[in-house]
C-alpha positions as CSV (number, residue, x, y, z in Angstrom):
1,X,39.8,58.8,-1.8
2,X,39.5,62.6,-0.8
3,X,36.4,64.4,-2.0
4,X,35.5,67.6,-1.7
5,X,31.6,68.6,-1.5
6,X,31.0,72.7,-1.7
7,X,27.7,73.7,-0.8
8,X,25.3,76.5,0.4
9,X,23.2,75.3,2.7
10,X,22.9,77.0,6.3
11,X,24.1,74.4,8.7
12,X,22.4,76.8,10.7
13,X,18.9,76.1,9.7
14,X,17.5,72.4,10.8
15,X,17.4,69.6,8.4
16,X,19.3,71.7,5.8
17,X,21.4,69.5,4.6
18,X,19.9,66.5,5.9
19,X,20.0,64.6,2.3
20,X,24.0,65.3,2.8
21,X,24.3,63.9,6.2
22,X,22.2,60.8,4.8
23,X,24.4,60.2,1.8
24,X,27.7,60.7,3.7
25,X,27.0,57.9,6.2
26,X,26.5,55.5,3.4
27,X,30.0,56.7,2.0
28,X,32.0,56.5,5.5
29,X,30.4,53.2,5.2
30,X,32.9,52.4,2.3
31,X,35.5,54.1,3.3
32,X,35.2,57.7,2.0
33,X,34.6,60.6,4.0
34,X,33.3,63.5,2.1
35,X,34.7,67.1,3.8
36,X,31.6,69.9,3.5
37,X,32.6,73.2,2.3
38,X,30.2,75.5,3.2
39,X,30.4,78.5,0.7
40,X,28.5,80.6,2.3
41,X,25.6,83.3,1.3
42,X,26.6,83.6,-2.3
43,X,23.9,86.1,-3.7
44,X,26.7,89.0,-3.7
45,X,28.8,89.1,-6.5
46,X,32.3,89.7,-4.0
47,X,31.2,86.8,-1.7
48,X,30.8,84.2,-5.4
49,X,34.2,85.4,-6.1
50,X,36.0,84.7,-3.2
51,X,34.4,81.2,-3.2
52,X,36.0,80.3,-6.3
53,X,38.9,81.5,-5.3
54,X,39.1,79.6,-1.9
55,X,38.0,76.6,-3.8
56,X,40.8,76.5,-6.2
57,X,43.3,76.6,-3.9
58,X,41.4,73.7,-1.9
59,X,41.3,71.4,-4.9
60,X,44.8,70.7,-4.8
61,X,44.2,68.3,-1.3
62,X,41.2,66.5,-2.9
63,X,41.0,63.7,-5.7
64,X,37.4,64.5,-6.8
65,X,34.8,67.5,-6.4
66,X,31.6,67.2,-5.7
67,X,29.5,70.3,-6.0
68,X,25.7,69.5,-3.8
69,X,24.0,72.3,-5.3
70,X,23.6,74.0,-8.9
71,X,23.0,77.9,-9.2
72,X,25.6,79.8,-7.7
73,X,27.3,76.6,-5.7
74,X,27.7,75.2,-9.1
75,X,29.2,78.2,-11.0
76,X,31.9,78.9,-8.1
77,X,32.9,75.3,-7.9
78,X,33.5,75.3,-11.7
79,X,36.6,77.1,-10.8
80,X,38.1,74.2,-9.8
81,X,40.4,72.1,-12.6
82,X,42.8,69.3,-12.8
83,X,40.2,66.8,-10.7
84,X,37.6,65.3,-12.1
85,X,34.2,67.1,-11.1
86,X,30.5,66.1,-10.5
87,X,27.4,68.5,-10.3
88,X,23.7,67.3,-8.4
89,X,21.1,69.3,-9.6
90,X,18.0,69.1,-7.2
91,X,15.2,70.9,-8.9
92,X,15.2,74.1,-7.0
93,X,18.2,75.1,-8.7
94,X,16.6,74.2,-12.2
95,X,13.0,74.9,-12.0
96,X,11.4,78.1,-12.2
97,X,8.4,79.3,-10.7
98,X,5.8,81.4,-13.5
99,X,4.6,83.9,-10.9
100,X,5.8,87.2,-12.7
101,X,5.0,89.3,-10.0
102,X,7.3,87.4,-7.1
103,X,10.8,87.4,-6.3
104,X,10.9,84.2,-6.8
105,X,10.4,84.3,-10.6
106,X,13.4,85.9,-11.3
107,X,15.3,84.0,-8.6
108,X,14.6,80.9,-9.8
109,X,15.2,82.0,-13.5
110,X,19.0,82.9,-12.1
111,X,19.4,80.0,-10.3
112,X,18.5,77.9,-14.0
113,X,21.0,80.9,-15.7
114,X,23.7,80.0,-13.5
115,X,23.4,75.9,-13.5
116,X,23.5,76.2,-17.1
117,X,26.1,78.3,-17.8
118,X,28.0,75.9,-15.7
119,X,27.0,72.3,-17.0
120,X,29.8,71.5,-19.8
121,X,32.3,72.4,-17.1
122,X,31.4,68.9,-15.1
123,X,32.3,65.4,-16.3
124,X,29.0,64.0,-14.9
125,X,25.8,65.6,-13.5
126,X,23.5,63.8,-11.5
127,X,19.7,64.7,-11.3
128,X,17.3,63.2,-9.0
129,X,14.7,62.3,-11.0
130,X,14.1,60.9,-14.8
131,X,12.4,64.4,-15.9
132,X,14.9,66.4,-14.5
133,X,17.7,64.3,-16.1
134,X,16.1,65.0,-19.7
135,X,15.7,68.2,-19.5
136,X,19.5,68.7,-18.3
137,X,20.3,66.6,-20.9
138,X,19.2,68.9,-24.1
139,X,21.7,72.1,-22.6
140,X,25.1,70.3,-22.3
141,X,27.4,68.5,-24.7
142,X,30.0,67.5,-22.7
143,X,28.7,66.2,-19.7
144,X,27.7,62.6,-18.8
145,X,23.8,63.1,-16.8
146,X,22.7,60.3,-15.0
147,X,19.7,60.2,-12.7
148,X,20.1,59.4,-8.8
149,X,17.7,60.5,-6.2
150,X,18.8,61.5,-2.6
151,X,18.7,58.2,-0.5
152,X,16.4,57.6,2.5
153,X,17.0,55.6,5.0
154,X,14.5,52.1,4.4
155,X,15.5,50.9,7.5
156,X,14.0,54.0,9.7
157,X,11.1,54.7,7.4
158,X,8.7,51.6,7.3
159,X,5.3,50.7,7.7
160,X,3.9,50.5,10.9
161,X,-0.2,49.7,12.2
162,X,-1.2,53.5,12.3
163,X,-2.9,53.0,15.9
164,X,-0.1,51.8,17.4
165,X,1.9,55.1,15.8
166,X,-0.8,57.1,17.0
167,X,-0.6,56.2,20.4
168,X,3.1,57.1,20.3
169,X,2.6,60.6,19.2
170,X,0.3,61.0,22.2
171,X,-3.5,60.3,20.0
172,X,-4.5,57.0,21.4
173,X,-7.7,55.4,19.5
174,X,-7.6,58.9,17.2
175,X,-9.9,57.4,14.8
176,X,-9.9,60.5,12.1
177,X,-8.3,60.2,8.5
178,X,-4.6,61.9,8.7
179,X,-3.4,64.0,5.8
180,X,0.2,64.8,6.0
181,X,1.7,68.0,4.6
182,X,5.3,68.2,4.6
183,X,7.6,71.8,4.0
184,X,11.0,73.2,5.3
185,X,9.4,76.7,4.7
186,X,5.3,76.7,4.9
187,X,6.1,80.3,3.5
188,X,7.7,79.1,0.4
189,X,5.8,79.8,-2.8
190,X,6.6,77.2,-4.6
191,X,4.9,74.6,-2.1
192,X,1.5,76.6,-2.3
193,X,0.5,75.6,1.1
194,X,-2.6,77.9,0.7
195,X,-3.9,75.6,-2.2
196,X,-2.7,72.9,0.6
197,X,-5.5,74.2,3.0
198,X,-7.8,75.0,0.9
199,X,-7.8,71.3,-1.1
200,X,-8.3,70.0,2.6
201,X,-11.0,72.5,3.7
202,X,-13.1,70.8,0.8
203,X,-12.0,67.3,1.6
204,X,-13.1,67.6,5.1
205,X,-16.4,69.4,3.9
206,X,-16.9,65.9,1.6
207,X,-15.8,63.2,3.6
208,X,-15.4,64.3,6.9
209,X,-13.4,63.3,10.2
210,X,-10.2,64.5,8.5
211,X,-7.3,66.4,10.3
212,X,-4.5,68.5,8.6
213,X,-1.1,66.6,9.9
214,X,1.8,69.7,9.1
215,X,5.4,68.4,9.4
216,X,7.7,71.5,9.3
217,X,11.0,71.6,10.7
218,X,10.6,68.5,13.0
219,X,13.8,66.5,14.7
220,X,13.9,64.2,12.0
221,X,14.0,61.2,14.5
222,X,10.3,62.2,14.3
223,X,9.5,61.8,10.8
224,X,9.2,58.0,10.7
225,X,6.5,58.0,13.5
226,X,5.0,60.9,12.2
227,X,4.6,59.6,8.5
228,X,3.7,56.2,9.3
229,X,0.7,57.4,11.1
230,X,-0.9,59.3,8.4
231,X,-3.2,57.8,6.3
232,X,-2.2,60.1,2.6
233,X,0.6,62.6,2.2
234,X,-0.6,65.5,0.0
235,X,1.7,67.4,-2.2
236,X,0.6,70.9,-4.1
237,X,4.3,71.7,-5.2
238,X,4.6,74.1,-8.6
239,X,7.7,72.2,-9.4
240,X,9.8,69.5,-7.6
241,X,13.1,67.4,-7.8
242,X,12.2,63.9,-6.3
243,X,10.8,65.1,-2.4
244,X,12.5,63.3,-0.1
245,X,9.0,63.5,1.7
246,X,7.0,61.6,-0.7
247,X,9.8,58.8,-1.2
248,X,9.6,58.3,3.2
249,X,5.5,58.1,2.6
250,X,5.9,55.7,0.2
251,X,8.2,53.4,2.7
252,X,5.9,53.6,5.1
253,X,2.9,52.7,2.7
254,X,1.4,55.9,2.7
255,X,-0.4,56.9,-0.8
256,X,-0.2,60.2,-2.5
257,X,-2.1,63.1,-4.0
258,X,-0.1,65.2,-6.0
259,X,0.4,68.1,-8.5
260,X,2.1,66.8,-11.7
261,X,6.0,67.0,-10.1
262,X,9.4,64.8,-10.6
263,X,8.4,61.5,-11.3
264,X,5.1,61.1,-9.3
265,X,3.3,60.3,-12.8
266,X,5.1,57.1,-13.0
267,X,4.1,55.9,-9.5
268,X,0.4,57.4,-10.2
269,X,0.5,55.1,-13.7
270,X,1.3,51.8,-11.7
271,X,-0.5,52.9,-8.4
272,X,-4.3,54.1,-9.2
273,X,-4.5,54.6,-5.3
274,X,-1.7,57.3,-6.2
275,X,-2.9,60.8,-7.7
276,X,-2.2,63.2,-9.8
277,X,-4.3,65.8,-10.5
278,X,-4.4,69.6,-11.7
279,X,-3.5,72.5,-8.9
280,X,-7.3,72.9,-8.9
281,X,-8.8,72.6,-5.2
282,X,-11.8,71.0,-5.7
283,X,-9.8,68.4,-8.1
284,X,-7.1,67.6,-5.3
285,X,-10.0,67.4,-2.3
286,X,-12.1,64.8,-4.9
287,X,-8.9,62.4,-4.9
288,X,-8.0,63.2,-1.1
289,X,-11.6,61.9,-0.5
290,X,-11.1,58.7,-3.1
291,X,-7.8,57.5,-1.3
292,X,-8.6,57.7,1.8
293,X,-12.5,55.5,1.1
294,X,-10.2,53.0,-0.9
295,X,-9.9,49.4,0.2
296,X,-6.1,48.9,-1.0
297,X,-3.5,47.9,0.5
298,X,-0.4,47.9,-2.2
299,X,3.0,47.8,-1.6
300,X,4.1,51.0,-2.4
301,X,7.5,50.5,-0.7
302,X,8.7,48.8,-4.0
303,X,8.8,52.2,-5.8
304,X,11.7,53.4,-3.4
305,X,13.6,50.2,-2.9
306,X,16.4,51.3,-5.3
307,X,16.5,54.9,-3.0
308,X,17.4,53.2,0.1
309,X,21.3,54.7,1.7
310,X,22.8,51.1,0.6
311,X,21.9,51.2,-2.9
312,X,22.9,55.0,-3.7
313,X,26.0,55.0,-1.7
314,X,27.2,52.1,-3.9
315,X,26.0,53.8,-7.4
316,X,27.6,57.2,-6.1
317,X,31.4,55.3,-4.7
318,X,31.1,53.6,-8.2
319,X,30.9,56.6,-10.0
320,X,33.5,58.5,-8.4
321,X,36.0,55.4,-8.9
322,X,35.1,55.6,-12.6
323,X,35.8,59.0,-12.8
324,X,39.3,58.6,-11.5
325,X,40.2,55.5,-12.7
């Protein structure tokens, strides 16, 4: 099977495409070996058309089409006919930010425009959470939306006795409370780092002999260490797909406090040591403080078991064969 997967993330940048390289070892696993088409900046309207261009006379060598990306990736790959063709929307590329006064809120709005526009021209679309999935679901009449989260890797991400993590990361017998912030961009508005801070500031005023644990572009060979040593993650996200950084906490056993994103509620339902709370600061540092006094010790690994590489590959490789079968 020959697949084809255009997309617009930088290699250049680190972990860019990091969810890709995940998912294509679990395919070479099974004997497909997704070829990355990187399309490129595609904000100018030139640069848009010559992707679709190059990518229609590409699709002749491939059996299926896998478009990683909505927005822009998706509208130039839409080109493509005579192969079947599938669509992952991420959240980025569907949610928009309210702030009316950023570039961001009409970015965002495009991005949505573009995804749209280009829905019914996919046989399936994949989402990677439950909310995202129904909301796709009310704009298209044609295509099949099914929800699959980016996979992580169980095996790398597990729990581990925090001390003995500690000590790796060069803080023997640190005894403080670890909250964990995770971001690509600390600059990005819609992971309001500031209210981040700020939420900790009053945490640390409260309950004290806290420290602020920022992962941001790390070698992601150090993200399993680094998560598994912290003692909540803490999440102020405007909108989200399904954060691959929340799904590692929650292999390692870490808790969350969260803004109401993907399908955190669900968790926070089943999990009362999981939070949800409004992007207020004094709301989020009041749960920071409650998690971290709380004598639990649940199992929240269960909630990613079906998000492990194994278990997506094999959804995704059944998928595609149904689609050309």
């Amino acid at each position: 099977m020959h697949v084809l997967w255009p997309h617009n993330f930088d290699p250049a940048k680190p972990n860019s495409q990091l969810f890709m390289n995940t998912l294509s070892l679990g395919l070479r696993a099974r004997g497909i070996d997704p070829h990355y088409e990187y399309l490129g900046n595609l904000r100018s309207i030139m640069n848009l058309v010559k992707a679709r261009w190059r990518l229609r006379r590409m699709a002749s060598d491939f059996d299926l089409v896998h478009a990683q990306y909505g927005s822009a990736c998706a509208f130039a790959t839409a080109a493509i006919e005579g192969i079947p063709k599938v669509l992952s929307i991420r959240g980025s590329d569907w949610n928009v930010l309210d702030d009316s006064t950023s570039f961001s809120y009409f970015h965002t709005r495009l991005a949505r425009g573009m995804t749209r526009w280009s829905l019914d021209n996919y046989d399936c679309v994949l989402t990677v959470s439950r909310r995202l999935a129904a909301d796709v679901q009310r704009f298209t009449t044609r295509s099949h939306v099914l929800t699959m989260p980016s996979p992580i890797d169980l095996k790398r991400f597990v729990p581990l006795d925090k001390k003995e993590a500690r000590a790796q990361l060069g803080f023997p017998d640190n005894t403080e409370k670890w909250v964990l912030f995770t971001a690509l961009d600390l600059s990005a508005p819609v992971k309001r780092f500031s209210l981040a801070k700020e939420a900790f500031g009053l945490a640390n005023e409260k309950c004290g002999n806290l420290r602020l644990r920022v992962a941001t572009n790390l070698p992601h060979e150090m993200l399993p260490l680094f998560t598994a040593s912290c003692d909540v993650i803490l999440c102020t996200s405007e909108t989200e797909g399904w954060p691959n950084c929340l799904k590692e906490a929650l292999a390692c056993n870490v808790p969350f406090v969260a803004t109401d994103v993907s399908d955190l509620p669900d968790i926070a339902r089943r999990e009362p040591i999981c939070r949800i709370c409004p992007a207020d600061p004094a709301g989020l540092a009041d749960n920071i403080c409650d998690v971290l006094v709380s004598k639990q010790l649940p199992d929240l690994r269960r909630h990613v078991a079906d998000m492990s590489l194994d278990a997506v590959s094999a959804r995704l490789v059944t998928i595609y064969e149904s689609l050309l079968s």
